[in-house]
C-alpha positions as CSV (number, residue, x, y, z in Angstrom):
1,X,-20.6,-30.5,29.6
2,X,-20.4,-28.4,32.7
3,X,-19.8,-29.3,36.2
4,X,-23.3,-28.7,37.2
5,X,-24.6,-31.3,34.5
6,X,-21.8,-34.4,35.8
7,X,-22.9,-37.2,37.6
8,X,-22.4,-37.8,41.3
9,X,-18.9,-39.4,42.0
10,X,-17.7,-39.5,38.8
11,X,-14.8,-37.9,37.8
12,X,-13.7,-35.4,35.3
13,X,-11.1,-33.0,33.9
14,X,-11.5,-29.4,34.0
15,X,-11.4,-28.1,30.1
16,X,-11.7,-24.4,31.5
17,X,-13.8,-22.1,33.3
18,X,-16.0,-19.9,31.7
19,X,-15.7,-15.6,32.2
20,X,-19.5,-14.4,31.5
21,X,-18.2,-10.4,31.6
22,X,-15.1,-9.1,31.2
23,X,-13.2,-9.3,34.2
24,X,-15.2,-11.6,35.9
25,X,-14.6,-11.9,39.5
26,X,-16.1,-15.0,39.9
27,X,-14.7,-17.2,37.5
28,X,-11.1,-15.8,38.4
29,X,-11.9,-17.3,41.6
30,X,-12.6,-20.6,40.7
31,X,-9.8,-20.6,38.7
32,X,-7.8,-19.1,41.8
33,X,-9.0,-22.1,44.0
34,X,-7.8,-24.8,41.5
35,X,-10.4,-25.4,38.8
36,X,-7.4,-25.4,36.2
37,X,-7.3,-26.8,32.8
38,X,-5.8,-30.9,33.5
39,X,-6.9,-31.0,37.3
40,X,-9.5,-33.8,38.1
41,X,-12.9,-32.8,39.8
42,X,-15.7,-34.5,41.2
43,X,-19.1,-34.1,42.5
44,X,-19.4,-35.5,45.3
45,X,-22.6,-35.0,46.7
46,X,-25.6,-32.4,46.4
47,X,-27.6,-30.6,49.2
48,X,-31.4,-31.6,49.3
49,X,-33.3,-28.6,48.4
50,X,-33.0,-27.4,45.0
51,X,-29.5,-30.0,44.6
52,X,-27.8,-27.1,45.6
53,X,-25.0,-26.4,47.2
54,X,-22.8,-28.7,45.5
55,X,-19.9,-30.9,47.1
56,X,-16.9,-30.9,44.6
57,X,-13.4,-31.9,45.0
58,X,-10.8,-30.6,43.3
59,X,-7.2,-32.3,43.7
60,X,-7.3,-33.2,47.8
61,X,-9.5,-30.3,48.7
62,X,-13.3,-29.8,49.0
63,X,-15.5,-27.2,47.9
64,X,-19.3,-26.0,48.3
65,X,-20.3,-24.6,44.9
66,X,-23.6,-22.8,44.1
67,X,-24.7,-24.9,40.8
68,X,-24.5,-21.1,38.9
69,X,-21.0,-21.4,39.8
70,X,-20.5,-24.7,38.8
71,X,-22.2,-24.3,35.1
72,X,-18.9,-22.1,34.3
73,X,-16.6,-25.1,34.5
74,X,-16.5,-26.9,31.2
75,X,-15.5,-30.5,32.2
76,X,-15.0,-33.6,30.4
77,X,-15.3,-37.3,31.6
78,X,-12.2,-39.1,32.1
79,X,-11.1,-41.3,29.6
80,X,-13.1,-39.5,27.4
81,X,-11.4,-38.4,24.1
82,X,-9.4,-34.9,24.3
């Protein structure tokens, strides 16, 4: 699933973060900022028009994520299976 799909305050592993072009300057970023394959993540909260931006944390630091953003990061529950 993506990180745009996860429920509120749950938390999950980043799997990895998709590039949609080659050399993408976005996902690089996210990637730059922590969304790593292993780290935990969690949506925290959404804003109320359109659920967007989102509220994520990633290790001990927040982030406001547009929801395209988010769909790049492939996530998986925790404690689901690897």
């Amino acid at each position: 699933m993506t990180l745009s799909d996860m429920p509120l305050r749950r938390t999950a592993i980043v799997e990895s973060v998709e590039d949609r072009q080659p050399n993408d300057v976005i996902a690089r970023r996210l990637r730059e900022l922590g969304f790593v394959t292993g780290e935990e993540v969690t949506v925290l909260t959404t804003g109320p028009v359109g659920r967007e931006p989102l509220l994520v944390q990633v290790g001990y630091t927040r982030f406001a994520l547009r929801r395209s953003e988010a769909q790049r990061i492939r996530v998986r529950e925790q404690g689901a299976g690897a």
